[in-house]
Every structure is written in structure tokens, then in C-alpha cells.
C-alpha positions as CSV (number, residue, x, y, z in Angstrom):
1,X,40.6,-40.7,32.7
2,X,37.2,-40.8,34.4
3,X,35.3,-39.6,31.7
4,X,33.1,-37.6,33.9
5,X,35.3,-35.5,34.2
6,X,34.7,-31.8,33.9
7,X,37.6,-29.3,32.7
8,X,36.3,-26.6,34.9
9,X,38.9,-28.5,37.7
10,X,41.3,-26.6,35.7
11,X,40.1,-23.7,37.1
12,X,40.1,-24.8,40.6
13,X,42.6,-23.3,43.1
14,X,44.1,-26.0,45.7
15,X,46.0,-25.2,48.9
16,X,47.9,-27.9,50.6
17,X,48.0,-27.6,54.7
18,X,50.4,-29.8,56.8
19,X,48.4,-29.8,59.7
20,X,51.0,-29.3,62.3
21,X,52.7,-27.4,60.3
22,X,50.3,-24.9,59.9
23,X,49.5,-22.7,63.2
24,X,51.1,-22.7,67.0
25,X,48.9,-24.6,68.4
26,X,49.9,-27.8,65.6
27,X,46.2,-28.9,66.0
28,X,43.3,-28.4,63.5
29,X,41.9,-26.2,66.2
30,X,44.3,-24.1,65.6
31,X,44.0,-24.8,61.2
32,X,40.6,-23.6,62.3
33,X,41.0,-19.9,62.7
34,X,43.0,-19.4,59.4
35,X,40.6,-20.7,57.5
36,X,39.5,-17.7,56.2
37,X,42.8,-16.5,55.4
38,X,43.2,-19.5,53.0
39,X,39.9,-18.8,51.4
40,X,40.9,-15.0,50.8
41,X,43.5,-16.5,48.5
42,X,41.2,-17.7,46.0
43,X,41.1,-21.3,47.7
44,X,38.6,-24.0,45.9
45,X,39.6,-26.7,47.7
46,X,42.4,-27.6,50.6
47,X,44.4,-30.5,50.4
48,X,45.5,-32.0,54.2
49,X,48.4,-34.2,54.5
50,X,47.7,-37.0,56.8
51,X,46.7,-36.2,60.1
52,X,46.3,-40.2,61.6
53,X,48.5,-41.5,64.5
54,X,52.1,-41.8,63.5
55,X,54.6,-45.0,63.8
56,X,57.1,-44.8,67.1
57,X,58.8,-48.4,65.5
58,X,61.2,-47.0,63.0
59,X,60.7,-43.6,63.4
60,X,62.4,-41.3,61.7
61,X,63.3,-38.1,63.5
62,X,60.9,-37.0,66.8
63,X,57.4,-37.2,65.7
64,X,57.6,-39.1,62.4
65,X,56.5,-39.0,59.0
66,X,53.0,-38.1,58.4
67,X,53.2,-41.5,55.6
68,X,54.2,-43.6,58.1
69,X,50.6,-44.6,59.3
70,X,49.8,-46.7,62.3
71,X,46.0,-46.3,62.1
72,X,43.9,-45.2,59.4
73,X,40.4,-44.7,61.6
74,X,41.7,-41.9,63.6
75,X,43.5,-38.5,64.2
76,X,46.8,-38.0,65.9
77,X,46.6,-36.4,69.3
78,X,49.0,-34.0,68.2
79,X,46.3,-32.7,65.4
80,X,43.7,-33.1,67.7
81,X,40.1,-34.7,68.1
82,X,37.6,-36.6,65.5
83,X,35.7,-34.2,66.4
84,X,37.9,-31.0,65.9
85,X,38.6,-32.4,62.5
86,X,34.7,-32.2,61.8
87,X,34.5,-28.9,63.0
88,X,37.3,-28.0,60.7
89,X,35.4,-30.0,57.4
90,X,32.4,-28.0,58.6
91,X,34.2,-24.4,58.8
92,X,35.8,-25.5,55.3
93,X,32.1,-25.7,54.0
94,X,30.6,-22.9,55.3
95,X,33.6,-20.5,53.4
96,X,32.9,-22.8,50.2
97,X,35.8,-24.9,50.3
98,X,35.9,-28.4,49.7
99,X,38.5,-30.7,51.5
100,X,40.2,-33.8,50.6
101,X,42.5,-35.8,52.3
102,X,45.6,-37.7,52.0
103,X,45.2,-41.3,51.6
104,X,48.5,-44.0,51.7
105,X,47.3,-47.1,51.0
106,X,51.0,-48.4,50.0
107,X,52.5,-48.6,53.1
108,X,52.3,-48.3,56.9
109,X,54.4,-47.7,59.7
110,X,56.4,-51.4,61.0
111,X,53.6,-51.3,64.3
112,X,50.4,-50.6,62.3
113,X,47.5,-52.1,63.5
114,X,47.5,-55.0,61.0
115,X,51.3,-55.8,61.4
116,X,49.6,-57.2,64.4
117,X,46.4,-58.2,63.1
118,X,46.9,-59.4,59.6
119,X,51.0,-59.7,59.3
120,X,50.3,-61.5,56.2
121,X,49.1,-58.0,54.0
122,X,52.8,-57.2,53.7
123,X,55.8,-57.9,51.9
124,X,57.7,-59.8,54.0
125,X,61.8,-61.0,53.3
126,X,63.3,-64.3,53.9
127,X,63.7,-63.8,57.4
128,X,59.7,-63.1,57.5
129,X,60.5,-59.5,58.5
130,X,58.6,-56.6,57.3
131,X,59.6,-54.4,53.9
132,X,59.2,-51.8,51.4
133,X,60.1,-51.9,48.2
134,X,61.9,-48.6,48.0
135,X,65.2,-49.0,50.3
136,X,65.1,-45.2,51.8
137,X,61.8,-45.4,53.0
138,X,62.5,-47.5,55.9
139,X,60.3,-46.0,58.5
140,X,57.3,-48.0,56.5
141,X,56.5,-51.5,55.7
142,X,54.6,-52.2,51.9
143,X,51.2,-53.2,51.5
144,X,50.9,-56.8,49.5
145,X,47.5,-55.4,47.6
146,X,47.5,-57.6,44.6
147,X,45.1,-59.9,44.4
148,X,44.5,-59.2,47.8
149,X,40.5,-59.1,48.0
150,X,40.6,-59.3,51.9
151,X,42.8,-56.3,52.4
152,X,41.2,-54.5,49.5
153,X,37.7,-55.0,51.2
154,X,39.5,-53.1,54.2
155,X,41.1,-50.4,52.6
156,X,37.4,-49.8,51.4
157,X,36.0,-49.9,54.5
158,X,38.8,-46.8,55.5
159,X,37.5,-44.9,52.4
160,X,34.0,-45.5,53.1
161,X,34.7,-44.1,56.8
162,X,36.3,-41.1,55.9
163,X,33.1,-40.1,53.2
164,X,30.6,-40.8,56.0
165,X,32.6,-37.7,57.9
166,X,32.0,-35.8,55.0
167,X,35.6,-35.4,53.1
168,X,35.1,-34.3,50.1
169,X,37.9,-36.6,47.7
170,X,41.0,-38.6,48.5
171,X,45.0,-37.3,46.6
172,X,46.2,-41.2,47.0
173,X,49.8,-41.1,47.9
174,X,52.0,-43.4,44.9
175,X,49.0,-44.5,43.4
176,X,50.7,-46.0,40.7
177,X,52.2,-48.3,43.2
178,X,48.8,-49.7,43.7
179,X,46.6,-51.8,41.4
180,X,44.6,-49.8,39.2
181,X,41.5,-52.6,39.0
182,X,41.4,-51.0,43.1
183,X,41.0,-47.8,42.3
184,X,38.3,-48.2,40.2
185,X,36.2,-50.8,42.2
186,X,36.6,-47.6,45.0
187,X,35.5,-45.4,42.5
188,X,32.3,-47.4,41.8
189,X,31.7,-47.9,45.0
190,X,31.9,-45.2,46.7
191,X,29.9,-42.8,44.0
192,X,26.9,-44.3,45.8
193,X,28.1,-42.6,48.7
194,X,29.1,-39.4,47.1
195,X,28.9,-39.3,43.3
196,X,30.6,-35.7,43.4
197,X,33.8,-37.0,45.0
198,X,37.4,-36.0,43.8
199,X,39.4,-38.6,42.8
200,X,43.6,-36.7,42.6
201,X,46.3,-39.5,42.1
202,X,50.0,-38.5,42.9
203,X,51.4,-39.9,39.9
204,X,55.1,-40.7,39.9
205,X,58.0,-40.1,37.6
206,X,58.7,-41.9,34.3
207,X,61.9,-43.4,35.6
208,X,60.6,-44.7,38.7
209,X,57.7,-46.3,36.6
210,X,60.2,-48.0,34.6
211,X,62.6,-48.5,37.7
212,X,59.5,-50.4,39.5
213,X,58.4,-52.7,36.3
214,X,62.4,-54.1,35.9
215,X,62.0,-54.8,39.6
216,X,58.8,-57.3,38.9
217,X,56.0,-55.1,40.5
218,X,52.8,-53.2,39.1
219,X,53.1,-49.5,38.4
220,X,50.8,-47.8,36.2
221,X,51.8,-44.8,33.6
222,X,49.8,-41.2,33.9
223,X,48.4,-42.3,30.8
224,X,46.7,-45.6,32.5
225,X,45.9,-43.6,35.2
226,X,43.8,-41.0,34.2
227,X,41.5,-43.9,33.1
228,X,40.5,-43.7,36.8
229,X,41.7,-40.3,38.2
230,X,40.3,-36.7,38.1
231,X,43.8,-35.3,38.4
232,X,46.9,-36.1,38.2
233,X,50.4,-34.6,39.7
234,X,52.8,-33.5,37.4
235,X,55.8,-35.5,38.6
236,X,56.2,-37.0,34.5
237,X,57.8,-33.8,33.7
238,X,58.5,-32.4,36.6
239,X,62.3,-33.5,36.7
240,X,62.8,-31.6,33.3
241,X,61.4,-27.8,35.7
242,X,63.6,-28.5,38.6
243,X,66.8,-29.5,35.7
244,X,66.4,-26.0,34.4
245,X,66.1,-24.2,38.1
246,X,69.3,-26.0,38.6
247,X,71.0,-25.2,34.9
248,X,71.3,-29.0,33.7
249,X,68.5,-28.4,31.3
250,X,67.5,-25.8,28.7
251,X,64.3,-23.9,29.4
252,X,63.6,-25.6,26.0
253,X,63.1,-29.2,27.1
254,X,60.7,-28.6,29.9
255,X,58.8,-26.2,27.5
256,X,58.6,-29.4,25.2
257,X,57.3,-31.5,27.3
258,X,54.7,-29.4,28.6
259,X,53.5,-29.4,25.1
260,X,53.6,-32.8,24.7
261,X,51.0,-33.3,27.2
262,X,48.3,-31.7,25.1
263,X,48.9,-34.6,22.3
264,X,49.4,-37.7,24.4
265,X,47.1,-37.3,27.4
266,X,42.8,-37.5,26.8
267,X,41.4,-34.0,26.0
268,X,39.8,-33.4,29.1
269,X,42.7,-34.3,30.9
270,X,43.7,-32.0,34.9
271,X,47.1,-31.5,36.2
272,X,48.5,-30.3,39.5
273,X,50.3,-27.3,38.4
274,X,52.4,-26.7,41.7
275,X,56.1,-25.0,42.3
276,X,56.3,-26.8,45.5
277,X,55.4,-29.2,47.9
278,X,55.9,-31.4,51.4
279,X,58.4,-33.4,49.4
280,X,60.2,-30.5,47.5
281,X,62.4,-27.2,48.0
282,X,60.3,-24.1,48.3
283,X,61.1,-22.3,45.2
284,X,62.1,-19.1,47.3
285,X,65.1,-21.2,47.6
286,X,65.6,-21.3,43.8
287,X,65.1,-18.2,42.8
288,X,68.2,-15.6,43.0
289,X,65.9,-12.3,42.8
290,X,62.6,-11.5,44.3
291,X,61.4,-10.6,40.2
292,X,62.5,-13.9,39.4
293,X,60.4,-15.3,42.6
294,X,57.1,-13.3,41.3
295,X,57.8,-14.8,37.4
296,X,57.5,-17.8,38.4
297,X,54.2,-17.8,40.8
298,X,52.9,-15.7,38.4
299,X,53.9,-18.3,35.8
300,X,51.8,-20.9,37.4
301,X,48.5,-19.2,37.2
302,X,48.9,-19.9,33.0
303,X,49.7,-23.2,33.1
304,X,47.2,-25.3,31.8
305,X,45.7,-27.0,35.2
306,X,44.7,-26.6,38.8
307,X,47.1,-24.1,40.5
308,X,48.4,-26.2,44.1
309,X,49.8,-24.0,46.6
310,X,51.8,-25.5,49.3
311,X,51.1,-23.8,52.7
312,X,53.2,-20.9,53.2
313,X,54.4,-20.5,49.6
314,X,52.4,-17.0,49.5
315,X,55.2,-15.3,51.8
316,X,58.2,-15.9,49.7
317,X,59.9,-18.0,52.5
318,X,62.6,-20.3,51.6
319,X,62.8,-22.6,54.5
320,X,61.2,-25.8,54.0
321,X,58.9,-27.8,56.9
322,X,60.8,-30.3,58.3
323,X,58.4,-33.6,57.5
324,X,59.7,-35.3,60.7
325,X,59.8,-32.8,63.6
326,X,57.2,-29.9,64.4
327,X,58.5,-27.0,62.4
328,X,55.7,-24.5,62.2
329,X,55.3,-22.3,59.1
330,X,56.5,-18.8,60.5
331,X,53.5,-16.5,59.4
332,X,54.9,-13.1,61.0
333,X,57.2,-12.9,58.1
334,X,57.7,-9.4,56.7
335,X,60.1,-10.3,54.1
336,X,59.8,-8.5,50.6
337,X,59.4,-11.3,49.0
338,X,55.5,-12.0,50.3
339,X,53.5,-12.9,47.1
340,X,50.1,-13.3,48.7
341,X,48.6,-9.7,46.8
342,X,50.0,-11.3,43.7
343,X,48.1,-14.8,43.7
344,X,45.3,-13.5,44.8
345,X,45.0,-11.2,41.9
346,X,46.1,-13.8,39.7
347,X,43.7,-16.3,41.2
348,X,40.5,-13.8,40.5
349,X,41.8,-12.8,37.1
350,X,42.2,-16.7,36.0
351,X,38.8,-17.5,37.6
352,X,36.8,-14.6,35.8
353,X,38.5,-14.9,32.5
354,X,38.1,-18.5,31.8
355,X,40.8,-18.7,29.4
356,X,42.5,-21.8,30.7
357,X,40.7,-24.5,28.8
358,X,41.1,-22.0,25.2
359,X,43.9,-23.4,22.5
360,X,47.1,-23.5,24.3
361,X,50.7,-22.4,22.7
362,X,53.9,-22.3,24.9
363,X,57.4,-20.5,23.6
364,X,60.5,-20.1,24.5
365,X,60.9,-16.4,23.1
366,X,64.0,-15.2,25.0
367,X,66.8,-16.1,27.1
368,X,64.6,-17.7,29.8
369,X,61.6,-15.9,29.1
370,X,58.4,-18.1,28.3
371,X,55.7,-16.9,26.5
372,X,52.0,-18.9,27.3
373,X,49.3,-17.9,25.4
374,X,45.8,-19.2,25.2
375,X,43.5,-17.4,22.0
376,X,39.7,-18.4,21.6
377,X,39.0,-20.2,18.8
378,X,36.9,-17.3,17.6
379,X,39.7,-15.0,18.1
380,X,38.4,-12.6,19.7
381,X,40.0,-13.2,23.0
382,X,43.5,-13.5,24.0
383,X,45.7,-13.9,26.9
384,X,49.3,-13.9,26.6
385,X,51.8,-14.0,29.8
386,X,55.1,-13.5,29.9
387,X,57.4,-14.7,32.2
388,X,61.3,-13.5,32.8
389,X,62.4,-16.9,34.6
390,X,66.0,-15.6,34.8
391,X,67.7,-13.6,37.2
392,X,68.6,-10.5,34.8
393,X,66.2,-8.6,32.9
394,X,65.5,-9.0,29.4
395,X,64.3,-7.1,26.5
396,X,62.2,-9.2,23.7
397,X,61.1,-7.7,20.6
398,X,57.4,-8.0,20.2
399,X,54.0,-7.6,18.3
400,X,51.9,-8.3,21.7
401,X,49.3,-5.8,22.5
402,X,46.8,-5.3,25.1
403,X,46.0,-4.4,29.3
404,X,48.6,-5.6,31.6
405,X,46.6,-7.6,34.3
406,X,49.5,-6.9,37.1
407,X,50.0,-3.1,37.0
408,X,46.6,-1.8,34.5
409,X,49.1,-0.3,32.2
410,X,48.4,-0.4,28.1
411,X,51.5,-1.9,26.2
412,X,51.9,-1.1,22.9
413,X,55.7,-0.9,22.3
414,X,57.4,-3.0,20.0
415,X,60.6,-4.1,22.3
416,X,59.3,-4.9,25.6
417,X,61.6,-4.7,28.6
418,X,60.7,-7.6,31.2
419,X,61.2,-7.6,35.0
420,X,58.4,-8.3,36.3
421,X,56.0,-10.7,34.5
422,X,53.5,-9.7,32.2
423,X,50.0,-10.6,31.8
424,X,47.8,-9.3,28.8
425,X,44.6,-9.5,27.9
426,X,43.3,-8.6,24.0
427,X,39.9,-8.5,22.6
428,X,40.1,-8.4,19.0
């Protein structure tokens, strides 16, 4: 990890925003006047997706895959100016926010500008055609980056662009995918620039790791790339979360390896703590009750990390963007299941208490209810939650004392019914 740093991330809020996605008018104009509304929900930092002009060769669907890149200097028409997308950083400042922006370096689309200009960056087949390394994604062609020091002169050049415009840090799609000696010469670099930038890698899963280094290529482990990286996604274990939404893995097993991550990864180390995202199910779509909707949001905000929100998450919906066609996030919802009171309460509660970097214990203490619990080493602070991830409620027997966060309410009973989750907070 980048030993600079600072824990305090942990306490940072995120909030992802799929520019044209996000409001009717698809454009960052339009991002623009919601701004506020993001900040209200305890927003540190906003996450775009890429916004750059999108691939026509290979397309897949009507306007494409926001990954599938065809210039990295400039902003889709369809999201609107250069200089709408300052006036959007600019707005993002002046509410506090910092922004950071998606940056995919391992591929581009098949009729990028250096397919024409420098055909030789890619991996090519025996026919001298144009390819990936992963067969589904074949609306892109791979980046040859190894021991490329022409290409990797360019690719800093993009980076050092997008800092002069005044982005605030870079979440590098697969950066395992690319060499890690790269991300660290950028690093160095561009500190000059901006010493204060945030460095967020989207890490992969183990498997695929392992899957990648049979094949013959580079792909680094979370552990190798936190010697580089501020934060890190939390795709290692993530499989093991969605195997017990889906009931092919005990509660148990995701529980352990959450744990695990205290031991194995350096003591200062970040996560993405996130339910959902552009490339996964909204979790309304999981969950079988709106209680069991609330437990698991709630959940979140105790997980040792930076809480991501993916736009749209706050209203409970369960229909997903569509990442190849304009499918706007449908904000006049009224449904029940609207979570937005909820994480911002959570959000101020987790920022003022400052628990999240105490010692950490996670249990399993009932049929799918976790327990996380974080007690100063001095003991005279404690915050417990308790979460009922099922979809019936259920009754624990307990010692737990203190203020409920969520409703104000003193709980002192021995057996403690849970529906809704449970926060509490204990000075000894």
C-alpha cells in the first residue's frame, strides 16, 4: 500500500454517478443540478464512470459501453462539453466534494484513435487482427502495456491531462491487468502535480487472478496492489456476499473472510465497501422484504471501509441501468422501500463517531443475523450493530446494552427481537 496513506479514507463516503444515467437531460449539465442532492447524503467524494467518446466498431447495444473508449482527451457529446464537465468539477468543489474519474487503461474500443495511429499497442492474433484477452468483452481491443515505455509515456500524458482540469483521483478499471511498475511511475509522477491525489484500484477476484497467470499474463493480487493503491475494491471476497444472497454459501464463510482481511492485508489498509454497482444487481433485487433491504444498507455503514453508493441505490429500486443503452435512473420513485433518510443518518452517525478504525470483531450470532462491533481500546466506547440479513425476523439472546442510533430507543432486554437493524452505542 502507499504508505501515505491515511485511515481517515475509511470514513469517507463515495457515490458513483453514471453520467447519462443520472438526470433527463443524460448530460453533466444536467448531473449539475443534483449536485446538492448527492452532497445531502453525506457524499465525500463522487466517483464518474467514463464519460469519453464511445466505440461505434463493435458496439454492443445502441450507445455502447462506457469501457469501450475511442478517445481518452475528450467528453462524449452525449455527456456534453469539456467545458460543462469543468463546470460540474467546479460545482463538486464548491459543496466540498472531491471527484475522481474512471480511468481504462486496459483496453479500447476496435476504432480508438491509436488502432489507427499506433496499431502496434495491441494484442493482435495470427491474422494481425485486434484482441482482448477476455472472450466476452468483444466490443474492446487489449492494450500491449508491458514493457511498452512508448505507450506508457502516453497513457501518462492522459493522466497528466485530466489533473491539469482539476480531477481530484483516478478508480483504474482492472488494474491488476496492468503492470504494477506503471502505476507507480504514475504515482511519482504525477504527486508533483497534485500530491493529494486519490489513487482507488478496482481489484479483481482471486479466480480470475489465478485464471489470468495460467493464461501467461501479469495480474497482480490485492495484496501487491495496495503497495501502490489508496483503496482497493472488494471483489477478493465479494463472490463469497453474493453466494450467500443467493443460498450457496453460509453467512459464515463470507463472515470469515471479512475477518481475514484484518490479518493478511497492511494495517492501514481501505476497501470499497459497496452492495452494488454498474456491473452488479441492485440489491433491491435480492432482498425479499423491505427490513431485509434496510439490514443490509444499514449493514454497510459498519463495515470496516469507505461506504460506495451506486447512483440510485438510496430509493430502494431494483432495476438495474442498462450499461449499453440510455436508461435513466427513475428519481420520481415513491416506493416504500426509499432508503435515502436511512444513509443519511447512518452517514452522520459513522462520520461523528469515528469508530470505524477502533478494534474490529464480526459474528455470526443467529440465523443470518451479523453482529459487527468495533470497542476502543480503552473501553470506554462501543458500537455494536446488528443486522437481521434474512427475510423472517429473529430473536437472539443478548448481553448488548446501550442507545439505538436508528429509532433513540434504550435497549436493555436480555432477548432482543430483530426486524429492523440495530445500532448501539455504549460509553462505559
Amino acid at each position: 500500500m502507499a504508505k501515505e496513506t491515511s485511515v481517515n479514507l475509511r470514513n469517507w463516503q463515495f457515490y458513483q454517478i453514471f453520467i447519462r444515467q443520472f438526470s433527463p437531460t443524460h448530460d453533466f449539465k444536467g448531473a449539475i443540478e443534483k449536485l446538492p442532492y448527492v452532497k445531502s447524503l453525506g457524499t465525500d467524494c463522487i466517483q464518474l464512470v467514463p464519460f469519453h467518446p464511445i466505440g461505434i466498431f463493435r458496439r454492443k447495444g445502441t450507445v455502447g459501453s462506457p469501457y469501450s473508449i475511442r478517445d481518452y482527451y475528450e467528453v462524449d457529446p452525449l455527456n456534453g462539453t469539456m467545458d460543462d464537465f469543468k463546470a460540474f468539477l467546479a460545482k463538486a468543489h464548491d459543496l466540498g466534494m472531491k471527484v475522481i474519474m474512471d480511468i481504462v487503461f486496459n483496453h479500447t474500443a476496435h476504432d480508438a484513435t491509436y488502432t489507427k495511429t499506433h496499431p502496434e499497442w495491441y494484442y493482435q492474433d495470427e491474422m494481425g487482427n485486434f484482441k482482448n484477452r477476455v472472450g466476452d468483452w468483444w466490443d474492446i481491443a487489449d492494450l500491449k502495456i508491458e514493457g511498452n515505455i512508448a505507450l506508457q509515456d502516453e497513457l501518462l500524458n492522459v493522466l497528466t491531462f485530466w489533473v491539469k482540469q482539476g480531477i481530484d483521483g483516478f478508480r483504474c478499471d482492472v488494474a491488476p491487468l496492468i503492470p504494477l511498475e506503471f502505476w507507480a511511475r504514475a504515482r511519482k509522477t504525477l504527486s508533483t502535480l497534485n500530491p493529494n491525489l486519490l489513487w482507488v484500484a478496482e481489484s479483481v477476484h482471486r479466480g480470475f487472478v489465478k485464471y489470468l497467470r495460467d493464461l501467461g499474463y501479469e495480474a497482480s493480487s490485492d495484496g501487491e496492489i495496495y503497495q501502490v493503491f489508496d483503496i482497493c475494491y472488494d471483489y477478493d471476497i465479494f463472490d463469497h456476499f453474493e453466494n450467500y444472497l443467493s443460498g450457496k454459501e453460509p453467512l459464515q464463510a463470507w463472515v470469515d473472510n471479512l475477518m481475514d482481511q484484518e490479518m493478511i492485508y497492511p494495517k492501514n489498509y481501505v476497501k470499497y465497501r459497496y452492495l452494488e454497482n454498474h456491473d452488479f444487481k441492485r440489491i433491491a433485487s435480492y432482498a425479499k422484504t423491505k427490513s431485509q433491504l434496510r439490514n443490509l444498507n444499514a449493514m454497510l455503514f459498519l463495515l470496516r471501509g469507505s461506504v460506495f453508493l451506486f447512483n440510485g441505490q438510496e430509493l430502494g429500486i431494483s432495476h438495474h441501468p442498462n450499461l449499453f443503452e440510455i436508461d435513466e435512473v427513475d428519481w420520481n420513485t415513491k416506493d416504500e422501500a426509499n432508503i435515502t433518510q436511512l444513509i443519511k443518518t447512518l452517514s452522520q452517525f459513522k462520520k461523528e463517531t469515528g469508530y470505524i478504525n477502533d478494534p474490529l470483531e464480526i459474528k455470526v450470532v443467529g440465523k443470518n443475523v451479523l453482529k459487527i462491533e468495533y470497542k476502543q481500546l480503552n473501553g470506554k466506547r462501543k458500537v455494536t450493530g446488528l443486522f437481521n440479513l434474512g427475510e423472517t425476523t429473529q430473536a437472539i439472546e443478548t448481553e448488548l446494552k446501550g442507545k439505538n442510533v436508528l429509532t433513540g430507543k434504550e435497549v436493555t432486554d436480555t432477548v432482543i427481537t430483530i426486524d429492523e437493524p440495530i445500532i448501539l452505542i455504549d460509553y462505559e
